[in-house]
Each structure stands twice: as C-alpha cells, then as structure tokens.
C-alpha positions, 0 to 999 in steps of 0.5 A: 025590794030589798036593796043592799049598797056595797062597799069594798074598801082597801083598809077597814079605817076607810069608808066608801063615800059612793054608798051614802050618796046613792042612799041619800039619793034614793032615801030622802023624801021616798015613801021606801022604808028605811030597812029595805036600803042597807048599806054594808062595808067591807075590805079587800082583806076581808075572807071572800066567803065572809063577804059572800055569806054576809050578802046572801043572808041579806036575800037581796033582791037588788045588790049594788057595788062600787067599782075601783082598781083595788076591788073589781077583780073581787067584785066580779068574783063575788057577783058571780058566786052571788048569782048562782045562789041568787038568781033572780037578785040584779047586780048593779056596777058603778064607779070608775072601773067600770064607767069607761068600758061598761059594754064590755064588763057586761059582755065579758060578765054574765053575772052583771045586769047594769053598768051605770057610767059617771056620778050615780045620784040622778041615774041611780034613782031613776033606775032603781024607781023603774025596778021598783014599778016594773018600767023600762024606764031606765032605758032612757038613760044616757050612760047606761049599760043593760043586758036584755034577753038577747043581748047588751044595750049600751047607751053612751054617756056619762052622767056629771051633775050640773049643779053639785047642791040639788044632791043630797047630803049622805052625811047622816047619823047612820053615816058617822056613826059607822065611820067612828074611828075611821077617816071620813070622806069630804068632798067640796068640788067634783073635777079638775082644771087641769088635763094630766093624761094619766087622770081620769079627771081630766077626761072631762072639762071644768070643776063644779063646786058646792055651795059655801053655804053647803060645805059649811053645814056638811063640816059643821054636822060632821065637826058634832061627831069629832072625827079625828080626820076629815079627808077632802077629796077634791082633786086640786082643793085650791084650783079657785083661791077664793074659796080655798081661802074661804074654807081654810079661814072657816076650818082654822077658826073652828078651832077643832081638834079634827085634822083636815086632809087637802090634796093642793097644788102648791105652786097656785098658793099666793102670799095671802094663803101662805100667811093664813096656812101660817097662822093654822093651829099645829095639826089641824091641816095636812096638805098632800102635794102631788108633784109627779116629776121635776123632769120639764120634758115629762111635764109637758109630755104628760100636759101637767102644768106646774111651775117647779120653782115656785113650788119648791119655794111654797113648800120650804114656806110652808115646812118652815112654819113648822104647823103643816104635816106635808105629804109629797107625791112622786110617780115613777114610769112617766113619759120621757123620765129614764132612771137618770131623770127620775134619781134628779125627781127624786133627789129635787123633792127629797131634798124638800123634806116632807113629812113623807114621800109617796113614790107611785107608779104610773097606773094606765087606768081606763079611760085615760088619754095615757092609755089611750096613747100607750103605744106612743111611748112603748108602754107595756103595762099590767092587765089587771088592775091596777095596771101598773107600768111594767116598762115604756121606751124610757125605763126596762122593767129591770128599771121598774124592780130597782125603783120598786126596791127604793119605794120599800125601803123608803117606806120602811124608812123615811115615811117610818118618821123613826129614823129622821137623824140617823138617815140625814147623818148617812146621807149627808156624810157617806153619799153623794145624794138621797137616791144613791142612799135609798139604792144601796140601802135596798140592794144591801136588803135585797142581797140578805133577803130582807125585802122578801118577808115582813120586818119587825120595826126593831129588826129594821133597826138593827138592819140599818145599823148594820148597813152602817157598819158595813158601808163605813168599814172600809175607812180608817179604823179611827175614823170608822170607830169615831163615825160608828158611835155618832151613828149609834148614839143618833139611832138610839136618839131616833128610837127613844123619841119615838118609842116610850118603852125606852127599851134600846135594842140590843145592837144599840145598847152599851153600858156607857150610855145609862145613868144610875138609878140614884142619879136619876132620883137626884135630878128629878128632887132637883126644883130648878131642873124639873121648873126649867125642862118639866114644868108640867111635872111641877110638885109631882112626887118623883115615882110619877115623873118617873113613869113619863121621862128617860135620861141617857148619856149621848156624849157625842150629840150634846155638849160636854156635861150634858145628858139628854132626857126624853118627855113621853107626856105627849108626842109632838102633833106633826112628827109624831115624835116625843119631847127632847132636850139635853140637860146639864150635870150641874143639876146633879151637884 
C-alpha cells in the first residue's frame, strides 16, 4: 500500500519532526519497500491546488496528516478535495488539534477515516500493519477514533511512550538531507513538570526522558550534516539540572559551529549552570524564556509556578556575559491581567533587555484546563484556530487591538535588532516607560495608515524619524535642534551597523557628516590606524579595505576629533550587528 506522510509547516525553513518519527516507526525492520512510504512537506503559503495535485499524483492508497493550529483548517480542506478524487484512499489524522476532539472531527468530517490520539510511533504501526493485512486489528486501540459503515467509534485514551529510547530514531540520511538549510527539530524529553493551564502539556503528568546515551548519538548524526540551528523542543529543557548540565557541557565541548536552541526556565538554573552557560562559545546557545507575566495574581491563576526575582537576576547574569542570544516571552489576555497590570509585565521584562521580546496571546487551545474553565473569567475567544483570546472579564477586545498594536511595532522595531540606540535614546529621554513608547509609536502608525500594509525596512526608518520629530516639536527650539541631530546621528549610527550598503536614507543624510574621498585614502595608508582598529587588513592594498569599511562624521556620539568607522568583515554572532569603533583625526596628520 502506498503511503504518504504529510507535513504542512508554517514556513518552508521549518520541518515537520511527526512525519519521520511515523516513518521510522513503520520502516525499520519491515519487509515495506522503502519507496511505498514517502514523506512530503509543505507550508500554509504553498497554493492549495499545488499541494492537492502533489498528493493526488502520488495515487496514495494511504495518506496521513500532522494536525496543528496553523494547518487543520487547510488539512480538512484538502482531505476533502483529495477523497473526491480518491475515493477509496484513507485518511489518517494525528497531532494535537486533533487528539482532544477526535470523535467530533470525524463526525463533523466525513472525509476522515482515523483520528489517532497522543504520540503516534506504537498506534500508528499497529494501524497501519491491520490495513496492510486486511484486520480490524486497530480496533483494540486505546485512543482511537474510526468511522465503520454505520457510524464513529471512538476508543478513549491517549497514547504516551513509557520508555522514549524503544522509538526509533527518525533522524536518517534522507531526514537531513531534506532539512538542509532548514532549523532541525531535537527532542530530549516528552512532557513537563509543570500544570500552566493554558498548555496542553500539562494535560498529562510527568516527563519522560531519553537516554543520554541516546541524545548524544542523535546530536553526534546530526552534528555530521552541520545544520546551522539545532531546535530542541522540549518543553521546559532544564526541568532536572542534571541532565541539562550533561547536555550543556556535552554541546559546549563540541565545539560546533551549530547554534543549539532551549526553551528554559531561568528561574531553575543554579549557580553551577549559570558558570558553565558562561563558559559557552558566543553563539552556540540560544535560551528562549518564557515568562508569560509578572502579575503574582495571574501566575497563581493560571498554576504556573515561577519565582520573578530570581529570574529576573539569572537573566541580567546571563545577558551580562554577553555569550547567550535570549529570547523572552510574554502573553497578553491571562486571567486576572487587566492592560494596568500587563504595561507593568511589560515594562518588568523590557526593562530586562533580551535580544528579543515575543508578545503572545492567549490561545485557548483544545484540551486545556483554561478552555475547560473559559467561563470562569468571561473568556470570549476565536472559533477558529488558533483560537485567540478576543476578550475576558479583565481586558475588552478594545484592549485586545491596542495591545495587538504594540506587538507590530515591536516587531517591526525592537525584535528588528536595527534600532537598539535610537529606541533606548527616545525611551529613556521622552517617555516615562517602555510601553508608553511602543503605544505612541503604534497610535502615530496606526492614525497615518502605516499598520495597514507592508513596510519596507527603510520607510520604517524614516517613520521612526518622523515620530521623532513629531513628538520633540513641542520643546523649545534649542533643545528641539540639539535633541534632533543626537536622534539623527544614533539612527544613522543604528543603520550602518546594520547595513553594509552604507547608503544613508535620504531623511537622514546631510553633507556635514561625510569624509572625502582623499581623507579617507589617508587614513587607510596610515599603519598604526589600520594595526590599532584593522589588524585583520594588516598589508592589504587600500582598494580592498575599502570595499569592507566606512567612516563618518557623528560629532554629537564620539568625542572632540573623533570619526566613527564601520568594519563590515563579519557581523557580530548574537546582535547580528557590524563592528564600530570611533577614530581619532590625528591619524590624518
């Protein structure tokens, strides 16, 4: 039987893990020929009848999708299509969209023939080994949902693996090779300690872990076809220190050129962790940190058990070693957070300085306790998925849309990593906090229609500079001129270091601030300029420093007779910024 295992990703750089652990689980140690199980992958942004025709061409007998809130409603859309043209094909459904309402998504779909529930490397062989002999043999299953002739069987349950290391591995030559160039999944644990209501993970107690020795022949296979990011998924990776020291000490002495991705909890790290994460090459570790709110009342609300303080403390540690990309989450529509509270959650994580900021909203996802428990605090949420919080007894959707507003411009802005001097230069001079910032910036967006289509990176410029402008020109005229040219020359400042094309937007330019062409030729023949702040150009011809470096005159960032020079040799591995560094005139003498 011809058997094709889909996966829809939300963005082609993405791969879906699901897929190869159901063909490792049906493929090793079987007499099935190899090319009668074919794995094909797709994205949300892919043409529906592209994907439909790349099916059907196939002429599955069997076809298996992965369900999540970013591809059900495409899923459902293209198995119907696909058992009008294949009537006699079965479509199997698994994943978390569908694990906690699998009676009703066969009732409410007539296309689909199975709903497997829960982890899918022991149910899926086994229903796929009855198809294949002509059995009913599935009908054992616990969690199962299958359509007979007359009606929906559903069989409750939902299938966990006790002992992680009896899978088998789905990280195989065919596996990287299509993940070339594309984050590759890891996975060292399944569950979490934790009870947040708003996670399907906690639906289920405890957390199940494969062996050290298996992770480390996992990592060491994938290490051979030097993935540029490995993305472990574990959902709280150092819920037992032990091993997450293990793994940190393991990856760290690779020496690899990989960066590894870990969803922690920073408030569990101890002083042994935090002098080890020190000791990690720059860019081989990247820590995402999911903080959700500051807010005691919703944290207690919503059973999620963090200790605020000393997570705050962790990651001003680990920031302050400079070694570390850290990414911070925060989620908006919580119990017991009105928009007060939540500019306080805001500001407390802001003011922490992460590489980058996530702001969420609560997804009421099936199978939660908080969806479970809507009614309790007036939640109004989506219908459809990803069944966003619309409103709740806290905040109105009014709320809902400004805050909604300031993930935008945050994004566009702060998680930009292009205007880190500009925005802490408005911050700290023209607004009492970090959220009062982000909101006039988006009302200024929204009221001019710059939230309503696509910004260019270099329209975004010149509309932070003119929300400058507009802001300051209520000051007196000396201090407005004086405040304009600091702000002008820290964006120019923010753009070259971010952008080798050194071509200054037009808002920004003024004569004043370049260097002949004959000065700069004089810097560059000068040997104790290029030894002190090139050494890497050391006895290259002029011409080619050239083509990697840029002076400028910023007279109000760098002291009296000074220039600043930009290196574009190589970007730094955590900021993604270029070399700076402000140069005395006296080399021109």
């Amino acid at each position: 039987m011809k058997t094709v295992l889909t996966g829809i990703n939300s963005k082609y750089i993405h791969t879906c893990l699901a897929v190869w652990y159901l063909k490792s689980s049906i493929s090793k140690g079987s007499k099935i020929p190899d090319e009668s199980i074919l794995i094909r992958e797709f994205t949300i942004n892919d043409s529906k009848d592209n994907i439909l025709a790349e099916i059907y061409k196939e002429k599955p007998d069997i076809i298996t999708f992965s369900c999540y809130i970013w591809n059900t409603e495409l899923i459902l859309m293209l198995s119907k299509e696909l058992k009008k043209l294949l009537p006699g094909c079965l479509i199997v459904l698994g994943g978390p969209e569908v694990s906690y309402n699998a009676e009703a998504v066969l009732k409410d779909n007539c296309s689909i023939d199975f709903v497997l529930c829960g982890e899918g490397e022991e149910t899926f062989p086994v229903l796929y080994g009855s198809l294949l002999e002509g059995t009913d043999a599935y009908r054992s299953l616990s969690g199962i949902a299958y359509r007979t002739e007359s009606s929906v069987v559903y069989n409750k349950g939902f299938s966990l693996i006790q002992n992680l290391d009896d899978i088998n591995s789905p990280y195989t030559p065919e596996l990287l090779e299509a993940a070339a160039n594309r984050i590759v999944y890891y996975e060292s644990s399944r569950g979490c300690p934790f009870s947040c209501s708003y996670c399907i993970s906690s639906t289920f107690n405890g957390v199940r872990f494969f062996s050290m020795d298996r992770v480390k022949q996992d990592l060491n296979t994938l290490l051979l076809y030097k993935p540029k990011l490995i993305k472990f998924v574990d959902r709280t990776f150092n819920c037992n220190k032990r091993r997450a020291k293990e793994i940190f000490e393991y990856i760290i002495g690779l020496k690899s050129s990989t960066l590894f991705h870990f969803e922690a909890a920073a408030d569990l790290f101890d002083e042994d962790i935090l002098r080890l994460l020190s000791n990690a090459p720059k860019g081989t570790i990247q820590l995402e940190i999911g903080i959700q709110t500051t807010n005691a009342d919703t944290l207690e609300e919503i059973d999620r058990v963090t200790d605020i303080a000393k997570l705050s403390g962790n990651v001003k540690k680990i920031l302050d070693n400079g070694n570390i990309h850290v990414h911070l989450d925060l989620i908006a529509g919580l119990p017991c957070e009105n928009l007060e509270t939540f500019k306080k959650s805001f500001n407390d994580v802001y003011g922490m300085r992460p590489h980058q900021l996530q702001l969420g909203f609560l997804k009421l996802l099936h199978g939660s306790r908080i969806r479970k428990e809507a009614e309790k605090h007036g939640f109004v949420y989506r219908s459809y998925a990803p069944y966003e919080v619309l409103k709740n007894n806290y905040v109105s959707f009014e709320d809902i849309l400004l805050m909604k507003d300031v993930e935008e411009v945050l994004e566009r802005y702060y998680n930009s990593s292009r205007y880190g001097s500009s925005l802490e230069f408005i911050e700290e001079g023209f607004f009492p906090d970090a959220f009062e910032l982000y909101y006039r910036l988006s009302v200024f967006c929204r009221e001019r229609g710059y939230l309503d289509r696509p910004i260019s990176y270099r329209e975004n410029i010149a509309i932070l500079y003119e929300f400058f402008e507009s802001r300051i020109s209520s000051q007196k005229l000396s201090i407005c001129e004086k405040n304009s040219e600091v702000f002008r020359q820290k964006m120019i400042f923010d753009f070259l270091s971010c952008d080798s094309s050194c071509a200054v937007p037009e808002c920004l330019k003024r004569e004043k601030d370049l260097i002949s062409v004959g000065s700069i030729h004089q810097l560059l023949k000068n040997e104790e300029l290029v030894k002190e702040y090139l050494p890497d150009f050391i006895g290259a011809p002029v011409k080619s420093i050239l083509k990697k470096i840029f002076f400028i005159k910023l007279n109000e960032l760098t002291q009296d007779g000074e220039i600043m020079l930009f290196d574009y040799s190589g970007r730094d591995l955590l900021s993604g910024r270029y070399r700076s560094a402000a140069v005395k005139y006296f080399f021109l003498g």
